[in-house]
C-alpha positions in Angstrom: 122.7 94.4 64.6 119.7 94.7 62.1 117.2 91.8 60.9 119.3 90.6 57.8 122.6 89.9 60.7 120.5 87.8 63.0 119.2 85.9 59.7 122.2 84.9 58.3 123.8 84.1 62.1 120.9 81.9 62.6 121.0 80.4 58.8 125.2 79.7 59.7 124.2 77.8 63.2 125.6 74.7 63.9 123.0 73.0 65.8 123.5 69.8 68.0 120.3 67.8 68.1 121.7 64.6 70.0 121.3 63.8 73.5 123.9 64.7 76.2 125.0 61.3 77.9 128.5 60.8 80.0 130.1 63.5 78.1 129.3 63.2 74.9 126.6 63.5 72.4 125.1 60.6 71.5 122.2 59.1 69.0 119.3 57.6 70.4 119.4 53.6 70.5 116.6 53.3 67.6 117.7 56.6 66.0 113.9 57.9 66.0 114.4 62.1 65.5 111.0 64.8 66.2 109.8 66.0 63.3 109.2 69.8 63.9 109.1 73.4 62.5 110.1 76.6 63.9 106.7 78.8 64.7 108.8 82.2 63.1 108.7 81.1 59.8 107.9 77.5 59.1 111.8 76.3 58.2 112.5 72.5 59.2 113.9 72.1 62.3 113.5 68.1 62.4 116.0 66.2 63.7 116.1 66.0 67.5 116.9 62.4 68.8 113.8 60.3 70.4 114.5 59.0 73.2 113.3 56.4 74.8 113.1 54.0 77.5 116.6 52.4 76.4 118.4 55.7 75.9 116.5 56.9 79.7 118.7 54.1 81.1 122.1 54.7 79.7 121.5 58.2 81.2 120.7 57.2 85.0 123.3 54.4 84.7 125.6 57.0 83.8 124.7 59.3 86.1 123.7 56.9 89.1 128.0 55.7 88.3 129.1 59.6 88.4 127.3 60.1 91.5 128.4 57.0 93.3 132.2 57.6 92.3 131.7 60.8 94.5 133.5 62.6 92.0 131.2 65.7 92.1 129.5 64.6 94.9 132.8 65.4 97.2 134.2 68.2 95.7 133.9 71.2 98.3 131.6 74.4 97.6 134.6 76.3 96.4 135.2 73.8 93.8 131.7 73.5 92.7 131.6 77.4 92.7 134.6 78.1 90.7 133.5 75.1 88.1 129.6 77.0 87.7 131.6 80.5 87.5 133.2 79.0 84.7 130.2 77.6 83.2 128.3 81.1 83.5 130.8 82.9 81.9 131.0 80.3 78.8 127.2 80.9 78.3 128.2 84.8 78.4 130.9 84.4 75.6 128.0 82.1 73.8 125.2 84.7 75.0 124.0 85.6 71.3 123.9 82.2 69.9 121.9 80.8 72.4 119.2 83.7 72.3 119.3 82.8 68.3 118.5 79.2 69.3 115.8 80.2 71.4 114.3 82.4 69.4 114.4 79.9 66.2 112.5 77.1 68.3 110.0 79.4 69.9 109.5 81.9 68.0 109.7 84.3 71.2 111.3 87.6 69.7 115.4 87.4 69.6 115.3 90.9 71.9 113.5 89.6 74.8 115.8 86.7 74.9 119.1 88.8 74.3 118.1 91.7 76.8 116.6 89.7 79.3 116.3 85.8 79.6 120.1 84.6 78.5 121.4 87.3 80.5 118.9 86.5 83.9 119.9 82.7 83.3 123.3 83.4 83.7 122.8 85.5 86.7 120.7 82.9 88.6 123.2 80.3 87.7 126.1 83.1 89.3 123.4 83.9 92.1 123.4 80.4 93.3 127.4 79.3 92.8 127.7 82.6 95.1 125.3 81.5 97.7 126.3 77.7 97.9 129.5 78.2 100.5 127.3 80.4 102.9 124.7 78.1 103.3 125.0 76.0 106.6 124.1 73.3 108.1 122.6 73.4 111.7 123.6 71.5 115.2 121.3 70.7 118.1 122.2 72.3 121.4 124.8 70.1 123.0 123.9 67.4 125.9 126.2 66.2 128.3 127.1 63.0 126.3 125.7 63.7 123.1 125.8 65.5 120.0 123.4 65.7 116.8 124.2 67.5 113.8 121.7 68.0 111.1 123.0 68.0 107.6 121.5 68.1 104.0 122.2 65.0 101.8 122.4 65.5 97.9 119.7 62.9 97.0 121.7 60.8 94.2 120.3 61.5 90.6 117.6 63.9 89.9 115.5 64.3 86.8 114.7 67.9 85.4 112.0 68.4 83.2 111.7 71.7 81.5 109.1 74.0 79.8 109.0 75.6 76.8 108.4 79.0 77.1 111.8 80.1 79.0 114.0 77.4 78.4 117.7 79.0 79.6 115.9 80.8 82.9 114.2 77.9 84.3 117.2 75.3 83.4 119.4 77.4 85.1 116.7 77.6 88.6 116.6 74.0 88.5 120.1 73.0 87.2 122.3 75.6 89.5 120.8 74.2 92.6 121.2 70.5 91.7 124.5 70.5 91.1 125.4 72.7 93.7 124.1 70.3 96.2 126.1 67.4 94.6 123.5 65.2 92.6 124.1 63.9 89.4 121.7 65.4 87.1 119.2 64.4 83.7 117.8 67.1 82.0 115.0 66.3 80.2 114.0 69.9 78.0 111.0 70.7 76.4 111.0 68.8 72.6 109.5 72.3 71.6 113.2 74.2 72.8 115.8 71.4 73.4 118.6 73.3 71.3 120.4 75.8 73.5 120.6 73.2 76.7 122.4 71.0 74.2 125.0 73.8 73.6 125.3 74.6 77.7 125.8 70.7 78.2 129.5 70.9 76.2 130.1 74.2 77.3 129.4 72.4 81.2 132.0 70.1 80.6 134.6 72.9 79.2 133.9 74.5 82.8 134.6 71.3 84.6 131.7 69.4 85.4 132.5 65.7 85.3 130.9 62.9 82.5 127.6 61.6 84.0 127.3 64.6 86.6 124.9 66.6 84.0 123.0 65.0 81.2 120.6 65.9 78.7 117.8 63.5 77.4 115.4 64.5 74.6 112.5 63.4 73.5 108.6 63.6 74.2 107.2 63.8 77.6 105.1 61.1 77.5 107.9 58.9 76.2 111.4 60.2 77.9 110.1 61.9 80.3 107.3 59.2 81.9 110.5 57.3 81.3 112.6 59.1 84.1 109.6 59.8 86.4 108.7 56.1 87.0 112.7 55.0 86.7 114.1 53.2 90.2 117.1 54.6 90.6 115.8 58.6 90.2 115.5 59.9 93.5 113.8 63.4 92.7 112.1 64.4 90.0 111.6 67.8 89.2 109.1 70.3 86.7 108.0 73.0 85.1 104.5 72.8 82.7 100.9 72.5 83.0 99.2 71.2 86.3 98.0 68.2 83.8 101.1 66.5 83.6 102.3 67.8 87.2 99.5 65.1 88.8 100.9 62.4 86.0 104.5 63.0 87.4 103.3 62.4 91.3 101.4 59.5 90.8 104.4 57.9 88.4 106.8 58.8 91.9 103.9 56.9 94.0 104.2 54.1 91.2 107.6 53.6 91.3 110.0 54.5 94.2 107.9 57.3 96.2 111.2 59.3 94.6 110.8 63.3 95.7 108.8 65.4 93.3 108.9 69.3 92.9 106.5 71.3 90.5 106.1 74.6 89.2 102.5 74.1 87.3 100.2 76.4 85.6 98.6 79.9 87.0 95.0 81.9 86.5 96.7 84.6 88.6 94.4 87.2 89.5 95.0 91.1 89.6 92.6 92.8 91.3 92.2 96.8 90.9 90.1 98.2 93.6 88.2 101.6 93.3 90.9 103.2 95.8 93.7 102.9 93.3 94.4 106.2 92.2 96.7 105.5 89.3 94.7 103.8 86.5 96.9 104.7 83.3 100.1 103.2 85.6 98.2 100.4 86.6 96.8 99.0 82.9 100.3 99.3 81.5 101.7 96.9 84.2 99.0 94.7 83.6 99.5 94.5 79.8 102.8 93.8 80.3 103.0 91.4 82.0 100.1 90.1 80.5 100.9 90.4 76.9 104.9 90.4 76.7 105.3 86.7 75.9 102.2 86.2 73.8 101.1 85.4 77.5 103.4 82.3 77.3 104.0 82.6 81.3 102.4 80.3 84.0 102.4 83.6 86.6 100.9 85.8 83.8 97.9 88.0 85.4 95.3 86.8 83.1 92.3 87.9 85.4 91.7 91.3 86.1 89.5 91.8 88.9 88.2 95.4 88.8 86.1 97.4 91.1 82.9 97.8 88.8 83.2 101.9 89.9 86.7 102.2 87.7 85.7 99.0 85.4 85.2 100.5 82.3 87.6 103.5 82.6 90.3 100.7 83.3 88.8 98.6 80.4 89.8 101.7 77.5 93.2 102.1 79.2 93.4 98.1 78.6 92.8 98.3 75.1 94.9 101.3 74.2 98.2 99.3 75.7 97.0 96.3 73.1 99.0 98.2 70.4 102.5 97.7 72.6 101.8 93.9 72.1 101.3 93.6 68.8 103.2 90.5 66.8 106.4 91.7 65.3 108.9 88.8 63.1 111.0 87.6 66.6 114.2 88.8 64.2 113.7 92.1 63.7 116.1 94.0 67.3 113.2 96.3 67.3 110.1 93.6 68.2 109.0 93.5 71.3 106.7 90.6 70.8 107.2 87.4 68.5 105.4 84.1 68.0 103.2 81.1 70.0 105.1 78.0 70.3 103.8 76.4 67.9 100.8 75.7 65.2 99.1 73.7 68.1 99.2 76.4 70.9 98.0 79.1 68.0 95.3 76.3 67.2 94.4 75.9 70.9 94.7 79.8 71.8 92.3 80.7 68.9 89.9 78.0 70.2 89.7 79.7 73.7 88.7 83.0 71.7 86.1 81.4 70.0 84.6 79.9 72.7 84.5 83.5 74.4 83.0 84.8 71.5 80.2 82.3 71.8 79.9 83.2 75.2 78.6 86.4 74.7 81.7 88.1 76.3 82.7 91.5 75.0 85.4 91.1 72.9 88.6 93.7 72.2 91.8 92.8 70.2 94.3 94.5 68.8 95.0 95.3 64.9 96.7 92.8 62.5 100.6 92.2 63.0 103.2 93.5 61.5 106.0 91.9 59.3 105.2 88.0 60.2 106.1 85.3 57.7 103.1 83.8 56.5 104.1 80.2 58.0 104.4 82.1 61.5 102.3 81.5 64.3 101.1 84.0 66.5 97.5 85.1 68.5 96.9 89.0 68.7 96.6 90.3 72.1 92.5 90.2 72.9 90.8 91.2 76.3 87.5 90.0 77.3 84.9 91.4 79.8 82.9 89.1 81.3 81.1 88.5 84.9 81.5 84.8 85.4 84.1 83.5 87.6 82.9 79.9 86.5 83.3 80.3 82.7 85.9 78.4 80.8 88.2 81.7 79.8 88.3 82.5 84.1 88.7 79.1 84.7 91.4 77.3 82.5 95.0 78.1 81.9 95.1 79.3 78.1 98.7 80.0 78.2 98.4 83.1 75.5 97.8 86.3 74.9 93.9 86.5 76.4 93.0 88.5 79.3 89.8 88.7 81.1 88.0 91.4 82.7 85.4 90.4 85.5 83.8 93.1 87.4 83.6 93.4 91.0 81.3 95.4 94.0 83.9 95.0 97.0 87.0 94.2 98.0 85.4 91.6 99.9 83.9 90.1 96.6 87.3 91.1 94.2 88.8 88.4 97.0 86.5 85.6 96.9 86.6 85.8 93.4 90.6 85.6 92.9 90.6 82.9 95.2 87.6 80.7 93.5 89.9 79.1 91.4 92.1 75.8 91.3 95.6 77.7 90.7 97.2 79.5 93.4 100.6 80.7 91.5 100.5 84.9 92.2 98.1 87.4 92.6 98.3 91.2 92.5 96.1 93.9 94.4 96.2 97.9 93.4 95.1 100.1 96.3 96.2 103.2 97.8 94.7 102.4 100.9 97.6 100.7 102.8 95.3 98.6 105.3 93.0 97.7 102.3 96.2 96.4 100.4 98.0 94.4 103.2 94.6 92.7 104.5 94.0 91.9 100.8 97.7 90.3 100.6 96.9 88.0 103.6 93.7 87.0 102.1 94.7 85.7 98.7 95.8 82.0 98.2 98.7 82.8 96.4 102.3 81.6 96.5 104.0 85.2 95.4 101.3 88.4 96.1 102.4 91.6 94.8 100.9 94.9 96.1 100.9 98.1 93.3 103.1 95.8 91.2 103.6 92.7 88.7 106.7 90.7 87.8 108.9 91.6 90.5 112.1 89.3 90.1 114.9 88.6 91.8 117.1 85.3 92.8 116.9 86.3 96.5 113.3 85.6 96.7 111.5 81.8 96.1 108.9 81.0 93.0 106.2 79.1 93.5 102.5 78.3 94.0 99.9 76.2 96.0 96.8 74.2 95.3 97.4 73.0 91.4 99.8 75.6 90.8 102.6 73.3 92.6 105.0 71.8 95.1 107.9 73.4 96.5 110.0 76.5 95.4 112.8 77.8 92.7 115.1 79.9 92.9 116.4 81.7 96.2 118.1 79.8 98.8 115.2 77.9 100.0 115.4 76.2 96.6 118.7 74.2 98.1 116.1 73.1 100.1 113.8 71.0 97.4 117.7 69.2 96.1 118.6 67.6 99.3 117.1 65.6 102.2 118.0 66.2 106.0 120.1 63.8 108.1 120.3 63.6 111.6 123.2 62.2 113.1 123.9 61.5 116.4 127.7 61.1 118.0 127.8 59.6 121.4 131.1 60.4 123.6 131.8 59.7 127.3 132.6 62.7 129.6 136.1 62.5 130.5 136.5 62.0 134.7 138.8 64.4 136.1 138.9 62.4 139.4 
């Protein structure tokens, strides 16, 4: 496949821009559409229905009807499983198109989403139709007249509200493990990436999933999705994007019906490199990549590195040198490893974070100009900073791109309280050869996921999450069954048979 292939299959797509409702695509009620452009090269991707408050309630009502027809709801976990195995192996045959529809709506480059986030989408959603008949319920030990078992209740209809940056991946955490558990689902995407969700939804029904069971609703957050958050007959509620709109969606559930709320919010994750690390060159090329792979479009991205001031500006040149890996590339060429922002409005708010660390006084170090980008693209070149306030704006505020700062450090002890002076509490990292150093670091950060001489470890098995404003509750893993379901106690009564 070459550049000129993925063009023309992205100029022949066929793409659905209507909302998902009972089975079948459907115009909003007012026919309002989002106006919008894709960041890769400015073509007109308007079009995508509006939703609103109207179109929010056909939705529940259909899916509030699916739900209490118990026509998902009761199906056993061998069912469900075989219907999602089905689904997961529709997205396989459809794997390319939807990378292409990713790519065109967020400009993240075509590779990256063929290579890696279709194919880990489809494996989460295989991970959790596999794990769904092996999870079990629990009893209490028996009394002489009594029994209580303790069971996990689907909670009716949930509400999913996705981010833009990984649109297939974190569906697919959310979506898998819904279902699974028997709700009846609304997906509300991301207006910035609604495209390939819209293709899954038919190709959910071709696997089996019953009209009403899984929905899509489009639209702006502060429209559909305030919509679905303060709705009355939405038990859960359920999202990924910034910590901002995280507190909106708890005090809507507190406004409305106190429904459940799970969030995966924003990050400042720290990585913190302490003077007994003995691989430096190893240790900057993990950092840059997972710093700089996404135009550093990733809430867990390490974007504070916390060195020990000994190594500091060794580890800074070995920084700067892996700044030509991440250079913007046009998201079609097979070869590009990095692509586009989201959007004129994240490049616009990116480039305002730099200039305010210009104005700072910070040290500065970017990359060199990018190659092959359309001139209507938008994209940020990879740029470090080096600067020794915690308390600044660029150490203090989720930028969500490509912009890495440097803070220096005299101790462990110091490279700790610093990582944890912070709001966000998604991961952290620590580099040490000293094994007690390492593990009494682990237990010190406030993290939800701590690495040690590593970044970006991923796997289903394990949960994804964070504390403070980084979020409530877990994806992915079995615990994530967990967030979809409420416990129920019952007891059963019986008399003890005489033998006299």
């Amino acid at each position: 496949m070459n550049i000129n292939n993925i063009i023309n299959k992205i100029n022949a797509l066929e793409i659905e821009k209507r909302s998902f409702i009972n089975g079948e695509y459907v115009n909003s009620i007012d026919m309002n559409i989002i106006n919008k452009v894709s960041p890769v090269d400015g073509r007109d991707l308007s079009g995508l229905s509006a939703c609103n408050q109207g179109d929010v309630n056909i939705a529940v009502a259909a899916a509030k009807s699916s739900f209490e027809s118990k026509i998902w709801c009761n199906q056993s976990p061998q069912e469900k499983k075989q219907v999602l195995y089905r689904l997961a192996d529709l997205m396989l045959l459809h794997h390319e198109e939807l990378a292409l529809l990713d790519t065109l709506e967020t400009g993240r480059a075509f590779k990256n989403y063929y290579n890696d986030s279709v194919p880990k989408a489809i494996e989460a959603l295989r991970y959790f139709a596999e794990c769904i008949d092996k999870y079990y319920d629990h009893a209490i030990p028996p009394r002489a007249d009594a029994f209580a078992s303790i069971t996990r209740e689907p909670l009716g209809v949930v509400a999913l509200i996705m981010p833009w940056n990984d649109p297939m991946v974190v569906s697919m955490w959310k979506l898998a493990p819904a279902l699974l558990m028997g709700n009846s689902t609304i997906v509300k995407p991301a207006e910035q990436s609604s495209f390939s969700i819209l293709l899954v939804a038919r190709l959910a029904k071709e696997a089996g999933i019953p009209d009403g069971v899984f929905n899509v609703v489009t639209g702006f957050g502060e429209t559909a999705g305030k919509a679905l958050a303060l709705h009355l007959d939405i038990s859960g509620i359920f999202f990924t994007g910034s910590s901002e709109v995280g507190k909106k969606i708890l005090q809507y559930s507190g406004q409305s019906n106190m429904k459940k709320v799970g969030l995966e919010c924003g990050g400042k994750s720290p990585f913190i490199v302490s003077e007994k690390c003995t691989d430096l060159p190893k240790t900057a090329k993990v950092l840059a990549k997972n710093m700089f792979y996404n135009q550093g479009q990733i809430c867990s991205a390490p974007s504070r590195a916390i060195v020990a001031n000994e190594i500091k500006d060794k580890f800074v040149e070995l920084l700067i040198r892996e700044l030509e890996n991440y250079i913007p590339n046009d998201p079609f060429n097979i070869e590009s490893e990095v692509g586009c922002v989201v959007s004129k409005e994240q490049q616009h708010k990116i480039q305002t974070y730099i200039e305010l660390g210009i104005q700072s006084g910070a040290k500065k170090y970017s990359s060199s100009t990018a190659k092959n980008m359309h001139p209507n693209s938008s994209y940020v070149l990879p740029t470090i900073f080096v600067q020794e306030n915690n308390h600044s704006i660029l150490a203090q505020e989720e930028i969500f791109g490509p912009v890495l700062l440097v803070i220096g450090s005299n101790s462990i002890q110091e490279s700790v309280s610093i990582a944890n002076d912070s709001k966000y509490g998604l991961a952290a990292s620590i580099w040490s050869n000293d094994s007690d150093e390492a593990y009494w670091v682990s237990r010190q950060l406030q993290a939800g996921i701590v690495h040690i001489n590593s970044y970006g470890d991923d796997d289903n098995s394990v949960p994804f999450g964070g504390i403070k404003e980084s979020g409530i509750g877990k994806d992915k893993s079995i615990y994530a069954f967990d967030e979809y379901s409420y416990l129920k106690t019952t007891w059963i009564h019986y008399e003890p048979i005489n033998d006299n």
